[in-house]
C-alpha positions as CSV (number, residue, x, y, z in Angstrom):
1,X,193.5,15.1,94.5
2,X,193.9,11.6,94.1
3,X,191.9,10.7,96.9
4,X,188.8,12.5,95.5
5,X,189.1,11.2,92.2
6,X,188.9,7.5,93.6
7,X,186.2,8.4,95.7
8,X,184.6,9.8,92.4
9,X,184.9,7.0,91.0
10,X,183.7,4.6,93.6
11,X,180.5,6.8,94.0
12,X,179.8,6.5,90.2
13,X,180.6,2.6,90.3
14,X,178.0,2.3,93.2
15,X,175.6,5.3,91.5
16,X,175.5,3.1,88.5
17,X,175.6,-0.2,90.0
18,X,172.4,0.6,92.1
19,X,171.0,2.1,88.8
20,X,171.3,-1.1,87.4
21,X,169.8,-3.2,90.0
22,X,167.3,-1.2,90.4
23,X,166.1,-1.5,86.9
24,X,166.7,-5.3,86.9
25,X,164.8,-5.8,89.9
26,X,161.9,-4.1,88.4
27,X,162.2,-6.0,85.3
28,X,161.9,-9.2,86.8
29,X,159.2,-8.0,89.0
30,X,157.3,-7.2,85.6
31,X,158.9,-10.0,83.7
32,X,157.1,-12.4,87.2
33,X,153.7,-10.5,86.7
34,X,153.3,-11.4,82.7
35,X,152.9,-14.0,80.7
36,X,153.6,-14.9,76.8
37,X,150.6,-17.3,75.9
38,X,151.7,-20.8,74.2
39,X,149.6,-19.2,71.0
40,X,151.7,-16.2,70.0
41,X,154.4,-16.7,67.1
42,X,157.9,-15.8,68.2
43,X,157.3,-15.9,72.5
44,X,161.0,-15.4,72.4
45,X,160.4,-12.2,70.5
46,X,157.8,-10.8,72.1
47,X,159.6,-11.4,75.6
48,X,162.1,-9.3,74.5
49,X,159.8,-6.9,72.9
50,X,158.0,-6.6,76.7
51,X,161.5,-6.6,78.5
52,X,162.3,-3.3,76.2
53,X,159.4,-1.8,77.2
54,X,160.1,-2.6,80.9
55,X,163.3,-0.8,80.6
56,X,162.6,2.2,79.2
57,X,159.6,2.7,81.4
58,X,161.5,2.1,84.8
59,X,164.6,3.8,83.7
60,X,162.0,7.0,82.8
61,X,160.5,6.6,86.4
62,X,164.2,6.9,88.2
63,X,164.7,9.7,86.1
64,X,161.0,11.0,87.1
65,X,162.0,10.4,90.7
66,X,165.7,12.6,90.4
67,X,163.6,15.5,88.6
68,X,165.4,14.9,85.3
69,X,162.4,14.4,83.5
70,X,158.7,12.5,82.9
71,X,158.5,9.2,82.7
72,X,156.5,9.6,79.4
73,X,158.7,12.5,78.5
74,X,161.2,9.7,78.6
75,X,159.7,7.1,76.9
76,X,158.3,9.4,74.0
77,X,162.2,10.1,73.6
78,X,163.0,6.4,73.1
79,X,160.6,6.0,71.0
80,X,161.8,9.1,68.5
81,X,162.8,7.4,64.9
82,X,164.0,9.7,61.6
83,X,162.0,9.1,58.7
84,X,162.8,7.1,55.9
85,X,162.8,8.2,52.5
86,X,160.1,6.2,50.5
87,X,161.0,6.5,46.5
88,X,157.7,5.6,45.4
89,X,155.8,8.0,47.2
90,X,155.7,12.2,47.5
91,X,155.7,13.0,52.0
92,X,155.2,16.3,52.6
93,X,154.2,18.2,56.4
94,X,151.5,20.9,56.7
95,X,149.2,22.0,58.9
96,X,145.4,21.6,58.4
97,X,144.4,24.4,60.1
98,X,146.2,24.0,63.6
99,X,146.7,20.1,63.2
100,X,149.9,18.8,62.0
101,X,149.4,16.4,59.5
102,X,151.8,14.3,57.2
103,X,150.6,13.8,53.6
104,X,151.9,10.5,51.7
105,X,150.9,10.5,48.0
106,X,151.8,7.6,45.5
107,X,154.4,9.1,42.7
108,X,152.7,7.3,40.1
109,X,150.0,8.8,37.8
110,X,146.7,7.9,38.4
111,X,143.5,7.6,35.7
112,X,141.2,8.7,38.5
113,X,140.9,9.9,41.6
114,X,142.3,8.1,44.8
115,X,140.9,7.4,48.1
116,X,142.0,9.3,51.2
117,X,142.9,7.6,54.6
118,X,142.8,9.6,57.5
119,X,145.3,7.8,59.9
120,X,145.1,8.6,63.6
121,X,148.3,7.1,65.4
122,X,148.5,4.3,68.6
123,X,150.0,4.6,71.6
124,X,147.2,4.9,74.4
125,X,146.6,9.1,73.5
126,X,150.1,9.7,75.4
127,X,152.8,7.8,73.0
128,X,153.5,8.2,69.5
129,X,153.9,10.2,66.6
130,X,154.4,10.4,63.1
131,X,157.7,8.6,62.9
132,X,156.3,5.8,64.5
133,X,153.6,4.6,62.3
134,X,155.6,5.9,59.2
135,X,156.3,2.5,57.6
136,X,152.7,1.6,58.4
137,X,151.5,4.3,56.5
138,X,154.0,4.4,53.5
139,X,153.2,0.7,53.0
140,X,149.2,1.7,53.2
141,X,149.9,4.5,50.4
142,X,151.8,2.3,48.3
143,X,150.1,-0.5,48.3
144,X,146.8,0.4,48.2
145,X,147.5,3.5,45.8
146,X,145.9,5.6,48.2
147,X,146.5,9.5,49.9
148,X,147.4,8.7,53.5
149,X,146.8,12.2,56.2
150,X,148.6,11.0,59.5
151,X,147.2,13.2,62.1
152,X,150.2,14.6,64.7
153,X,147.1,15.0,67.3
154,X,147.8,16.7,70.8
155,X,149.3,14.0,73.0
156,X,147.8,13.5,77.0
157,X,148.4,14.4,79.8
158,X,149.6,17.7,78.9
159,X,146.4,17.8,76.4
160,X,143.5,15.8,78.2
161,X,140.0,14.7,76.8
162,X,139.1,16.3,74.0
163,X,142.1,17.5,72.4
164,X,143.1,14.5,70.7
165,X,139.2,13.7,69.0
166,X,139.3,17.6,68.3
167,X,142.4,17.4,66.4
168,X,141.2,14.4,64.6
169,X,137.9,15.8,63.8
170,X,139.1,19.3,62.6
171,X,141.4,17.4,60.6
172,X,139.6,14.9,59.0
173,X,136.9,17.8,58.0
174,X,139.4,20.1,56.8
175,X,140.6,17.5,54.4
176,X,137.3,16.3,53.6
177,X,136.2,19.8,51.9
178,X,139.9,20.3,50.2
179,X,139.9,16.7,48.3
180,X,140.3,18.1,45.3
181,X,143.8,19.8,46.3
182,X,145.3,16.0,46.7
183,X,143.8,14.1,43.9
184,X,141.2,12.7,45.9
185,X,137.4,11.6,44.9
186,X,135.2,13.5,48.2
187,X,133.2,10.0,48.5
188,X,136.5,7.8,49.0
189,X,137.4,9.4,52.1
190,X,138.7,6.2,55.2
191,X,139.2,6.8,58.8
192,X,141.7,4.6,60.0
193,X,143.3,4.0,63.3
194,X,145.5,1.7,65.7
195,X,144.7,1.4,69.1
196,X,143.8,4.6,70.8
197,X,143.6,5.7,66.9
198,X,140.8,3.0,66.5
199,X,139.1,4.7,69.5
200,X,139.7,8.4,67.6
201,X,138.5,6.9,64.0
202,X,135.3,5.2,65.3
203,X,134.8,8.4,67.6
204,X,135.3,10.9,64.2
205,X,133.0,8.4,62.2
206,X,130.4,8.9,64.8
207,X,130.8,12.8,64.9
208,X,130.5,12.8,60.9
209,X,127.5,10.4,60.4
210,X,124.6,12.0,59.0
211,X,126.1,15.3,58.1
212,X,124.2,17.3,55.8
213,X,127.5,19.7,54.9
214,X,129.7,16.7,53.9
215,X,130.1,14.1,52.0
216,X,129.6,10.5,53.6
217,X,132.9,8.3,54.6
218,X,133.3,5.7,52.6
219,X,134.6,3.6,55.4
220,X,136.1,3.0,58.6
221,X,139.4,1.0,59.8
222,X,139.7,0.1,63.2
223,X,142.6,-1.9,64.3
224,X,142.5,-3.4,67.6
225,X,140.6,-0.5,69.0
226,X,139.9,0.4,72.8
227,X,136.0,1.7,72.7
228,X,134.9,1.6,76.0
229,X,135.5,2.2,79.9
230,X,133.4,0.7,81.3
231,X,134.0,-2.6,82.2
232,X,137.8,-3.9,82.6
233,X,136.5,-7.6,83.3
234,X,135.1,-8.6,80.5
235,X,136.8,-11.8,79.3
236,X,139.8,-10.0,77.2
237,X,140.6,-8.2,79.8
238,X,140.6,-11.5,82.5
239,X,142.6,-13.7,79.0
240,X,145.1,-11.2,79.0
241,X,145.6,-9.1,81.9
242,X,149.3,-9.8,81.9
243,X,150.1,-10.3,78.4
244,X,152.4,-7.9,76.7
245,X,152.8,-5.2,75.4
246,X,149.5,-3.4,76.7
247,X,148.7,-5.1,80.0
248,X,145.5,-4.4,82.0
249,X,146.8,-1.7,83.9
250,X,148.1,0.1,81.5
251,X,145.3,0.1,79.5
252,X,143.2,1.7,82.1
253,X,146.7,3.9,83.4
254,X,146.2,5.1,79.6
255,X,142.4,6.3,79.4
256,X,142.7,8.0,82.6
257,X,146.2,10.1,81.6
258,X,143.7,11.1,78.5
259,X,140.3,11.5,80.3
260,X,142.1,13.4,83.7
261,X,145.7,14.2,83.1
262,X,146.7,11.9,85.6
263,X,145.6,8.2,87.0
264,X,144.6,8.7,90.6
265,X,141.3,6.6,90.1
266,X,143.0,4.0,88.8
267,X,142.0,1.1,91.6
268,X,138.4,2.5,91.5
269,X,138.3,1.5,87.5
270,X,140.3,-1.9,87.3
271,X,137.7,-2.7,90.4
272,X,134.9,-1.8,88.7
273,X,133.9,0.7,91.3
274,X,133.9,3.7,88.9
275,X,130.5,3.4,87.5
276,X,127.2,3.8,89.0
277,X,125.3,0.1,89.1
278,X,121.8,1.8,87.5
279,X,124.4,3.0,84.5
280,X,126.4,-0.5,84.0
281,X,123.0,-1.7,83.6
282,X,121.9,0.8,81.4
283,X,124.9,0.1,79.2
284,X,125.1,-3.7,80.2
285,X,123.0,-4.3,76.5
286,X,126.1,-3.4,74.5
287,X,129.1,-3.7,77.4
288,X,128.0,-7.6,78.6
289,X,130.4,-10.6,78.2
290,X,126.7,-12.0,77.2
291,X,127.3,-10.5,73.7
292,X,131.2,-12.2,73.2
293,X,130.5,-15.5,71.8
294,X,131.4,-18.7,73.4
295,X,134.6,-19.5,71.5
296,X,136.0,-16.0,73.1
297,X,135.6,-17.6,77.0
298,X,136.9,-21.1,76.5
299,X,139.9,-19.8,78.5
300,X,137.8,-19.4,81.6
301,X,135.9,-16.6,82.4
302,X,134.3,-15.4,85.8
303,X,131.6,-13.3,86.1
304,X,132.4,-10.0,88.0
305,X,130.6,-8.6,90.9
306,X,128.6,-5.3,90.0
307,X,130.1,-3.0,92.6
308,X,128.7,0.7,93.2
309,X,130.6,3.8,93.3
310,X,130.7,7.2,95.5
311,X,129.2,9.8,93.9
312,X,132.9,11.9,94.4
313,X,134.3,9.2,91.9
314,X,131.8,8.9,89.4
315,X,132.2,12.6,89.0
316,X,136.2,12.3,88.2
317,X,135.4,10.2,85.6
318,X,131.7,10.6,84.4
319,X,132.6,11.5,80.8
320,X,133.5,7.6,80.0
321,X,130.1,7.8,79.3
322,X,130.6,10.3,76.2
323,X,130.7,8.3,73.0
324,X,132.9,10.2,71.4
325,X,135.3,9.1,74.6
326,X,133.9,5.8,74.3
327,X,132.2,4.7,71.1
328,X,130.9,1.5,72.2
329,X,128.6,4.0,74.3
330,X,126.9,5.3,70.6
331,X,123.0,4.9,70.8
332,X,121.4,2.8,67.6
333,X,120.4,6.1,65.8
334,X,124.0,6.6,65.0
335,X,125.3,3.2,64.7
336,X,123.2,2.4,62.1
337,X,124.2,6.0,59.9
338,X,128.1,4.7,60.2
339,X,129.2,3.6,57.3
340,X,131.5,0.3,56.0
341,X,133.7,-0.9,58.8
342,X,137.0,-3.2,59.1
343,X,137.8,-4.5,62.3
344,X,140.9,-5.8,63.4
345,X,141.1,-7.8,67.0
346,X,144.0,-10.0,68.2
347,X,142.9,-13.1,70.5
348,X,145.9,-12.2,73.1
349,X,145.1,-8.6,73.5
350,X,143.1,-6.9,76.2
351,X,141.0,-4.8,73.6
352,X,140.1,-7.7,72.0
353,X,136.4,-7.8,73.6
354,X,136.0,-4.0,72.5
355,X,136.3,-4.9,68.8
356,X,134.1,-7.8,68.7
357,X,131.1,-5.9,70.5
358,X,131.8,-3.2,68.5
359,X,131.7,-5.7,65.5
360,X,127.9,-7.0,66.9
361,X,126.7,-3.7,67.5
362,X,127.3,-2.1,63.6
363,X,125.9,-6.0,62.1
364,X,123.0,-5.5,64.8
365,X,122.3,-1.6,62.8
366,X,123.0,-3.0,59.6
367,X,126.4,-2.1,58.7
368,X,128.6,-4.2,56.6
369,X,131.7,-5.1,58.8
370,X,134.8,-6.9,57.4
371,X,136.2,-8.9,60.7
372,X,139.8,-10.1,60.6
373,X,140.9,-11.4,64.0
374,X,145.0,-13.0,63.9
375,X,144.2,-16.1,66.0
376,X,148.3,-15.5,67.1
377,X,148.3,-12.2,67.1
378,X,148.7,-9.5,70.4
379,X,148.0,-5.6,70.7
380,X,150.4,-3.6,68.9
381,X,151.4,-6.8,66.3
382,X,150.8,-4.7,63.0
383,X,153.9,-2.1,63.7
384,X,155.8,-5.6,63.8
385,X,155.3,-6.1,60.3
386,X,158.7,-4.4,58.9
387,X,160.2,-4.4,62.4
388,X,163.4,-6.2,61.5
389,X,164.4,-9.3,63.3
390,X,161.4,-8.7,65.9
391,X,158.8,-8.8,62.9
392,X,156.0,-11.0,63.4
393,X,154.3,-12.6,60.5
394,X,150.8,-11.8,62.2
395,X,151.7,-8.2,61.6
396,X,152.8,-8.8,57.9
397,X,149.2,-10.6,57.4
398,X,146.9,-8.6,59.6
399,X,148.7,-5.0,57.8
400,X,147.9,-6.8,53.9
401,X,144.1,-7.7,55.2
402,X,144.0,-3.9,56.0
403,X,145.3,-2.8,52.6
């Protein structure tokens, strides 16, 4: 008996000690393939930030590998907070129509009716939830005296391409012709969105422009959004390939879980060999490093060789041409219908480039676009703002612009 209890015990010693190594190993392997730029506020913090993220994704791929569970099953654990009571403001769950939505509305009386802000969560279509952009949208609804809607939209890749736009859509329409139910005036209706939320709010905006049946939105928020997949050499994505917390490859790891359910064509996109060359070029007017302006590529920026693609790949991932996929991809006659816009980019963050050709493209229709770009800031800075010890004042600053 006491044999095989000290046997027990040695085989969890070495069971855990390999665990460990394991996930060390990998974290310096990431940790090696990174880099914090001189730039950002806080390296320290952000490090630490990154090496967080490193550990919950390799510790959810051992557990992936035992048949425990997902590595994203995993990760969306980790990332599970409660909510936290806000005094000020009335939060309420319900369903519009199927879509789970999350209502915040200010306690205070108000002489006339509020705006509405459809919120559409981050976290590349496969992360996130309510919980996690709660302070972000309590401080919205407070501090802008406005009705936030946080959309609980289906998450990839148990739900691919369209499920998430769907539930966004459905969402954002069913609100828009119950206004009056929340206190809200039907022409002060935002779209708003972080991240892969950016992509879903321009994406709804486009759906609703020019609608006959409803009324016009007064606006559209897009913070540090991801708008096209096309190109993954443009000079944001060459800046800030390794910069945490979204890195190159997990940018396009992301928009193929959504698009597929899964990321087999994954070299075929980060080499650009996803893409037929006659469609690049077709596109090449609105996705062209030619349309970033100079100050964007004093960093050093290489051209990158057109390369063709077999017609078995194209077809996995042909519907990165769909604009409401990938907004970017919008002809004129609906750019120019859209209506206000705010765009926020960050200067270390891969999407960065999406957001400012987004940005030419609505001023090249006529649309009035409010740009605020945080000259420190990095993808995902904004849920930083209230974030404790690992806030970053970028987040504080760029979430205030917003409001």
């Amino acid at each position: 008996m006491a044999v095989a209890y000290v046997l027990l015990v040695l085989f969890s010693a070495v069971f855990v000690g390999g665990f460990i190594l394991l996930v060390m190993a990998a974290i310096n392997f990431s940790l090696f393939n990174s880099e914090i730029p001189p730039g950002v506020t806080h390296p320290v913090k952000l490090r630490i930030i990154h090496i967080i993220s490193i550990s919950t994704l390799v510790v959810g791929r051992i557990l992936e590998n035992i048949g425990i569970c997902s590595q994203i099953a995993f990760a969306r654990y980790m990332q599970g907070r409660s909510p936290e009571a806000d005094p000020k403001l009335f939060i309420k769950d319900l369903w519009f129509e199927k879509v789970p939505v999350r209502i915040y509305q200010p306690k205070a009386p108000s002489a006339s009716q509020r705006r509405g802000v459809m919120f559409f969560h981050g976290g590349g279509w496969v992360l996130g939830n309510f919980e996690t952009h709660e302070k972000m949208c309590c401080y919205i609804a407070r501090e802008s005296k406005s009705v936030v809607i946080a959309v609980g939209y289906r998450l990839a890749p148990e739900h691919k391409y369209p499920a998430a736009y769907e539930d966004c859509l459905n969402a954002t329409i069913h609100f828009m012709r119950n206004t009056e139910r929340y206190g809200v005036d039907p022409v002060s209706v935002i779209v708003c969105g972080d991240s892969a939320g950016g992509n879903l709010a321009a994406a709804v905006s486009q759906t609703l422009a020019g609608r006959p049946d409803l009324p016009k939105l007064r606006a559209q928020i897009l913070i540090y959004p991801g708008l096209q997949a096309v190109d993954f050499h443009l000079p944001s994505y060459q800046h800030n390939c390794g910069v945490p917390p979204l890195l190159r490859e997990q940018a396009a790891f992301c928009v193929l879980q959504y698009l597929n359910g899964h990321a087999a064509n994954m070299e075929e996109v980060l080499g650009g060999a996803h893409i037929p060359i006659d469609i690049k070029l077709k596109y090449s007017k609105w996705v062209s490093p030619d349309n970033i302006p100079e100050k964007f590529k004093v960093r050093g920026y290489k051209p990158h060789v057109l390369l063709d693609c077999t017609t078995e790949v194209f077809e996995k991932v042909k519907r990165f041409c769909e604009p409401s996929l990938c907004p970017l991809l919008a002809e004129d006659a609906v750019v120019h219908q859209l209506p206000e816009s705010f765009i926020l980019t960050c200067e270390y963050d891969v999407l960065r480039d999406d957001g400012l050709l987004y940005k030419k493209r609505l001023e090249d229709n006529g649309v009035r676009v409010t740009w605020c770009h945080l000259e420190d800031g990095f993808h995902g800075i904004i849920a930083t703002f209230n974030n404790g010890w690992l806030s970053f004042p970028g987040g504080k600053r760029g979430l205030d612009n917003i409001v």
